[in-house]
KOLLO-975912 format. One record per residue: x, y, z of N, C-alpha, C, O in turn. Coordinates in steps of 0.05 Angstrom, whole numbers, plus 5000, padded with zeros to 4 digits. Each point is the difference from the previous one (the first is absolute). Layout:
N
     nu     nv     nw    cau    cav    caw     cu     cv     cw     ou     ov     ow
      X      Y      Z      X      Y      Z      X      Y      Z      X      Y      Z
...
This chain:
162
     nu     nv     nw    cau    cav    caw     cu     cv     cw     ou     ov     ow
   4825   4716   4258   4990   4998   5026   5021   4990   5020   5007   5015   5017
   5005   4960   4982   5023   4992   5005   5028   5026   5007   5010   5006   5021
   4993   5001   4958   5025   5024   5002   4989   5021   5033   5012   5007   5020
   4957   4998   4971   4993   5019   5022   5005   4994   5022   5011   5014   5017
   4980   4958   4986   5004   4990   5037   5021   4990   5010   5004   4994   5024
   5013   5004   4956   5025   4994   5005   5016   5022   5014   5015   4993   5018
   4983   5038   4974   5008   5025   5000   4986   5002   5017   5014   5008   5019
   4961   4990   4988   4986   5010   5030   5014   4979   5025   4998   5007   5024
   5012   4974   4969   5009   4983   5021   5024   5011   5003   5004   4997   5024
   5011   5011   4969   5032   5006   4997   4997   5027   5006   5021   5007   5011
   4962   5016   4987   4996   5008   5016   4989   5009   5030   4998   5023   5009
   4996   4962   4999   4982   4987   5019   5023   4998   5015   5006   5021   5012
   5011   4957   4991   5022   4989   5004   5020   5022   5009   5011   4999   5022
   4992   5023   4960   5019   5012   4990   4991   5026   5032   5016   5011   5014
   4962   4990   4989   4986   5021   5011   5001   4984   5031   4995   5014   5020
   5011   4957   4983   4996   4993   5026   5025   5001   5010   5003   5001   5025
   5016   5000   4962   5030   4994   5005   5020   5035   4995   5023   5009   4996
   4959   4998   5007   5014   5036   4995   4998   5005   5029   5017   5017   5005
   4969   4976   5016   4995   5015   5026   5010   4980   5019   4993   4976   5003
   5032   5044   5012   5012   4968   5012   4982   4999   5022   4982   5016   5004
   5024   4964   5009   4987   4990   5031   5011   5019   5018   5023   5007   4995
   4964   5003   5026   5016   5020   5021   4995   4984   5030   5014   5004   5020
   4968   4981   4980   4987   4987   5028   5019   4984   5009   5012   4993   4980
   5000   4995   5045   5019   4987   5006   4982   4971   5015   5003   5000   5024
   4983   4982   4966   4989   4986   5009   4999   4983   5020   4979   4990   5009
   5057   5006   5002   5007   4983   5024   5007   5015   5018   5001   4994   5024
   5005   5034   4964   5006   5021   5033   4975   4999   5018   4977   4998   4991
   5032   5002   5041   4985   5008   5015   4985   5026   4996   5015   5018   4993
   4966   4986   5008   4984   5018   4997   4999   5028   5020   5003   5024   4995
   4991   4959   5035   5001   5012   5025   5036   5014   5010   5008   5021   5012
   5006   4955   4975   5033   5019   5007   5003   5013   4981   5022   5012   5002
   4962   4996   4970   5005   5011   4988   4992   5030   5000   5013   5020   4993
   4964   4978   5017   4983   5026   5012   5028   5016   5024   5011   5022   5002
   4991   4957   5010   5013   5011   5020   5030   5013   5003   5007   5015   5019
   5011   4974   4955   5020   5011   4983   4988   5025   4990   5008   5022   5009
   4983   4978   4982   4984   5031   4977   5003   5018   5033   5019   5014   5005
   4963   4984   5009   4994   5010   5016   5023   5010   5019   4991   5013   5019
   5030   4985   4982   5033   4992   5019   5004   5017   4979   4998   5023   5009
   5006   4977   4968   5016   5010   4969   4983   5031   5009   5012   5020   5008
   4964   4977   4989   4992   5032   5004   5004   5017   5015   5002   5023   4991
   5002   4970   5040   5004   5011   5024   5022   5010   4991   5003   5023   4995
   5018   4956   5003   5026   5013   4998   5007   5028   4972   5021   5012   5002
   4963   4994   4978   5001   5016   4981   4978   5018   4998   4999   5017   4982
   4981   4981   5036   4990   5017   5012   4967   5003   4965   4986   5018   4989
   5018   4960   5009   4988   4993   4977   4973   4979   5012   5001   4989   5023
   4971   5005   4957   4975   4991   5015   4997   4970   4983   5002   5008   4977
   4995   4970   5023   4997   4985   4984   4980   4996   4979   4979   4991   5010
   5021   5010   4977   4969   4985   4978   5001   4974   4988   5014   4997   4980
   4971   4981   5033   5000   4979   4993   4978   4989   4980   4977   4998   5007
   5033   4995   4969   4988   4996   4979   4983   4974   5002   5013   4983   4988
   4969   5008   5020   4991   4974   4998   4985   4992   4977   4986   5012   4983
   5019   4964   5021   4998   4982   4967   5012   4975   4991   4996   4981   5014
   5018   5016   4966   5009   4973   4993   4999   5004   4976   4985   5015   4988
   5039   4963   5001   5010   4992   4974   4974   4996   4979   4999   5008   4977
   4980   4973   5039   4976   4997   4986   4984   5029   4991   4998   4998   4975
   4992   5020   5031   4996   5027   5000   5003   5019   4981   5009   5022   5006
   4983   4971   4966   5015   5017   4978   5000   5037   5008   5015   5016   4990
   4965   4988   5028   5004   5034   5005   5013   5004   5014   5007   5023   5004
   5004   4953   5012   5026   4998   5028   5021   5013   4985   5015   5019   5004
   4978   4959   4972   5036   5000   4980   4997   5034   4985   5018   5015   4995
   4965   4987   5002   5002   5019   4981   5001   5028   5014   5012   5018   4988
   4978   4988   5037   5010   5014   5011   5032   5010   5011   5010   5022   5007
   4998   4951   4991   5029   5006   5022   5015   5005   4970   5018   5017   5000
   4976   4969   4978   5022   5014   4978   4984   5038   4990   5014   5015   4986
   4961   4992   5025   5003   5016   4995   5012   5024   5012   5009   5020   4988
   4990   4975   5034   5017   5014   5020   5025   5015   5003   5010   5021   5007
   5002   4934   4974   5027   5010   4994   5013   5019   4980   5022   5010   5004
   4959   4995   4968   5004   5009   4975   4995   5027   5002   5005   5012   4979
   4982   5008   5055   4994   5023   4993   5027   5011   5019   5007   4990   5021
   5006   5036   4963   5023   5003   5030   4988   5018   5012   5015   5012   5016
   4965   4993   4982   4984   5021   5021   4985   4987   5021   4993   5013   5019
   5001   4959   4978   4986   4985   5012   5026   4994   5020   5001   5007   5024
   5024   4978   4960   5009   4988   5013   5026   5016   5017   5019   4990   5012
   4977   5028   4984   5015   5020   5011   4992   5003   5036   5014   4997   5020
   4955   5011   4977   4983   5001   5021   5003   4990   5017   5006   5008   5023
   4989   4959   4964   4986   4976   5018   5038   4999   5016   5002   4994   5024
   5018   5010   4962   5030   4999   5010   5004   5019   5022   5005   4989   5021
   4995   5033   4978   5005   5022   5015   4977   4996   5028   5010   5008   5021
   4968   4983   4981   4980   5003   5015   4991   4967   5019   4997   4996   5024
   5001   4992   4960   4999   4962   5011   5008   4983   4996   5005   4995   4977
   5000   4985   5042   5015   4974   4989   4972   4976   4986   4978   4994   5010
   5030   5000   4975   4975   4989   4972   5004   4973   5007   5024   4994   5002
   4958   4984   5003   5000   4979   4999   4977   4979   4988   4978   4999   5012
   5025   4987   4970   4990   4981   5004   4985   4983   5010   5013   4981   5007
   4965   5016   4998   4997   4979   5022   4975   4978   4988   4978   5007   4992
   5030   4972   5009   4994   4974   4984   4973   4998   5026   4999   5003   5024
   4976   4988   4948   4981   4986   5014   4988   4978   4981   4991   5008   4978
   5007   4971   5027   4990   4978   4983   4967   4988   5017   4998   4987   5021
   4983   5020   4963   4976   4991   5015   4996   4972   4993   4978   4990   5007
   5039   4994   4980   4998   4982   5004   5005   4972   5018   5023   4990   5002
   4959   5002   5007   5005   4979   5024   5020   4974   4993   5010   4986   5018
   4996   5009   4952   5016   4981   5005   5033   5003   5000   5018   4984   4994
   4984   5050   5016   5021   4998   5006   5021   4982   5019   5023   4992   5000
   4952   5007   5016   5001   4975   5033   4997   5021   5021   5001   5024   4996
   4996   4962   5028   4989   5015   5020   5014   5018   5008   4988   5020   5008
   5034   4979   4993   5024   5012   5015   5003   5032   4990   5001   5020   5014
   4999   4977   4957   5000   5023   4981   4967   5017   5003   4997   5025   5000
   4986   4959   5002   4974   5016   5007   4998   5009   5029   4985   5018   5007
   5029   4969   5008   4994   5015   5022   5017   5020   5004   4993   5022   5009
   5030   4971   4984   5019   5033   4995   4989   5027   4989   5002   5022   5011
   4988   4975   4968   4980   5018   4978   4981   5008   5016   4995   5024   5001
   4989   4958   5016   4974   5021   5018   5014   5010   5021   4986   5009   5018
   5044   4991   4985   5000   5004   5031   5018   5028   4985   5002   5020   5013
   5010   4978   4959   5003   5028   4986   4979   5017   4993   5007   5024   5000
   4966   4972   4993   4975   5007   4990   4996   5020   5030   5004   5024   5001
   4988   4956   5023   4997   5016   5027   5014   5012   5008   4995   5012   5021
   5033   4990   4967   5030   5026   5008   4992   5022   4983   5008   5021   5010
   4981   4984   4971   4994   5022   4984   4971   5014   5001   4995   5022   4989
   4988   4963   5026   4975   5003   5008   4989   4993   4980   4996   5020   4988
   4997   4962   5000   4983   4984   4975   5001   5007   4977   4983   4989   4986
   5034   5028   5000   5001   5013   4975   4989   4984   4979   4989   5013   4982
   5012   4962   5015   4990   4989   4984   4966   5005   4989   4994   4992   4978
   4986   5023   5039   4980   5011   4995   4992   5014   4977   4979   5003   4987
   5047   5007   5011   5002   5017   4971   5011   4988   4975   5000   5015   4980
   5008   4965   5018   5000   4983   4978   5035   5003   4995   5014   5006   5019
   4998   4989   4953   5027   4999   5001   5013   5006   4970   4995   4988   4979
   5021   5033   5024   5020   5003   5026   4981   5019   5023   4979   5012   4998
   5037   4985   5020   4989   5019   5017   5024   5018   5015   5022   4989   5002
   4974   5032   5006   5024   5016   5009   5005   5000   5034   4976   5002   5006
   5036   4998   5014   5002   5002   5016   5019   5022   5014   5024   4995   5002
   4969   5023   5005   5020   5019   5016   5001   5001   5021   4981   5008   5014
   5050   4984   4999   5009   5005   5032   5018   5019   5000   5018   5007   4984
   4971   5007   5049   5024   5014   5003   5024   4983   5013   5002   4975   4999
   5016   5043   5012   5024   4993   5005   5003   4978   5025   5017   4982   5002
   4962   5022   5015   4995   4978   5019   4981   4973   4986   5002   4980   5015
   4988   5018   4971   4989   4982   4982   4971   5001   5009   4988   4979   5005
   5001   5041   4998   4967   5009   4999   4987   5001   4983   5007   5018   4985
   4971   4966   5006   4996   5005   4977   4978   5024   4986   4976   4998   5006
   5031   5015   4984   4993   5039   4993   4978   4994   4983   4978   5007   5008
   5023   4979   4966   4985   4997   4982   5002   4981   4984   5023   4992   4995
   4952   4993   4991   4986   4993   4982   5002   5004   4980   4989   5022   4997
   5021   4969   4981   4996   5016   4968   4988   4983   4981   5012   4981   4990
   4964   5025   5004   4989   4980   4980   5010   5006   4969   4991   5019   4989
   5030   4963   4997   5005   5009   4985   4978   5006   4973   5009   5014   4982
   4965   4976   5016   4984   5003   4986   5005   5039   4989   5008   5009   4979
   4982   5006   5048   5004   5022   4999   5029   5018   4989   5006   5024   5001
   5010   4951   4989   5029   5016   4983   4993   4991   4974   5015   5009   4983
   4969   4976   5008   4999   4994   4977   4991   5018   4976   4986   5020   5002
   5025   4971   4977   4988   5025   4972   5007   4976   4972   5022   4996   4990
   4948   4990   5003   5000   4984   4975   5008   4979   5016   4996   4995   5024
   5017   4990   4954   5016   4969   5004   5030   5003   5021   5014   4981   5008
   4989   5053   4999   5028   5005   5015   4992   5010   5023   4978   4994   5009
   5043   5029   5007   5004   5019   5017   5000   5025   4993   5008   5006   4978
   4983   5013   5040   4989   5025   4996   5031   5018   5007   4997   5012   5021
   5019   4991   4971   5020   5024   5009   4998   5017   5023   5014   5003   5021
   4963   5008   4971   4993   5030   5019   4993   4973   5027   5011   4999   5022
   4967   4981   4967   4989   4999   5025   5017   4989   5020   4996   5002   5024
   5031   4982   4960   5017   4990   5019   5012   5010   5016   5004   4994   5023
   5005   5028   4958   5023   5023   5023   4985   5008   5026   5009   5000   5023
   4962   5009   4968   4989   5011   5016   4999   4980   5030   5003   5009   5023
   4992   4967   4968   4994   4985   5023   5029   5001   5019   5000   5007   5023
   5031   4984   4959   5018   5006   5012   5002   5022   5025   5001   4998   5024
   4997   5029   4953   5011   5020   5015   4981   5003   5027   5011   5008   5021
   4962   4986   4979   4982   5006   5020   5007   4984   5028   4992   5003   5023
   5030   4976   4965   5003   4988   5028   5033   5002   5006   5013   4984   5014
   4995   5031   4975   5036   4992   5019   4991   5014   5025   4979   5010   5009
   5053   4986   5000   4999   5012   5028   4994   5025   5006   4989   5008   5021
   5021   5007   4955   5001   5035   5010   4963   4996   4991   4990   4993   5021
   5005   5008   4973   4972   5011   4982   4983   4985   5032   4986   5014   5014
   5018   4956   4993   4982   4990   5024   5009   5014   5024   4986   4999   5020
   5037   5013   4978   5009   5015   5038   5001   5025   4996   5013   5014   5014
   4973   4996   4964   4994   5032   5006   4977   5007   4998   4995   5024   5005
C-alpha cells in the first residue's frame, strides 16, 4: 500500500512540475495589453490574449499545448501576437494588484464570465472582437485539435476583413 502512494505522489509531483508557468505575475497587465496591441499594428497581426494564471491547471495546459502542435503554433505565429495575461482573483494580493486586474478585466470587457482560461481577441487598434470560452476547445482531460485551429483560423485578420 505504501509503495502505491508513494508512486502516486511522485507522480503527482512529477505531473505538476512538467508544465512550466507562462503568466508573468508582476507585469503590468494594462501596458501589457497595450504592447501586444503596438506589436500588432505594426505586423499587421490581431492580438489574442490568453487570460488566466499560474494557478489554472487548463491555463497551463493549454499554452503547452499550443506549443507542442506546429500547426497550432505555426498559426497562432503567422496571424497574432499571443499573450499572457495574469489574473489572480485573489484579494490578498493587496489592493493595488486588485485594482489593476479589474481595471484589466474592464479593458477586455469582462471575459472572466466565461471562466479560465479565457481567450481574448483584438484587433490591431485594440478592440476587443471576441470572447473565447475555452470550455468549447476542450476534448477529455485535454484540447480538441480541430476545435482549436478552428477557433484560430476563424479570427485572423484575413478571414475577419473579408
Amino acid at each position: 500500500m505504501s509503495i502505491l502512494l508513494i508512486a502516486i505522489m511522485a507522480l503527482t509531483v512529477q505531473a505538476q512540475t512538467t508544465t512550466k508557468k507562462v503568466y508573468d505575475e508582476e507585469i503590468n497587465q494594462l501596458e501589457q495589453i497595450d504592447k501586444a496591441v503596438a506589436d500588432a499594428k505594426a505586423s499587421g497581426k490581431f492580438v489574442i490574449a490568453q487570460v488566466g494564471g499560474n494557478w489554472c491547471p487548463w491555463c497551463l495546459r493549454f499554452a503547452d499545448f499550443i506549443t507542442k502542435d506546429s500547426e497550432i503554433a505555426q498559426t497562432i505565429s503567422d496571424n497574432f501576437v499571443y499573450i499572457h495575461v495574469n489574473y489572480n482573483p485573489r484579494k490578498s494580493e493587496g489592493e493595488e494588484k486588485t485594482k489593476l486586474a479589474a481595471q484589466m478585466l474592464k479593458r477586455l470587457n469582462s471575459p472572466q464570465r466565461f471562466g479560465f482560461p479565457v481567450f481574448v481577441v483584438l484587433d490591431e487598434n485594440g478592440k476587443v472582437l471576441h470572447h473565447q470560452d475555452s470550455s468549447f476547445l476542450e476534448e477529455g482531460q485535454g484540447y480538441d485539435k480541430e476545435k482549436v485551429l478552428r477557433f484560430f483560423k476563424s479570427w485572423t485578420p484575413k478571414a475577419v476583413k473579408e
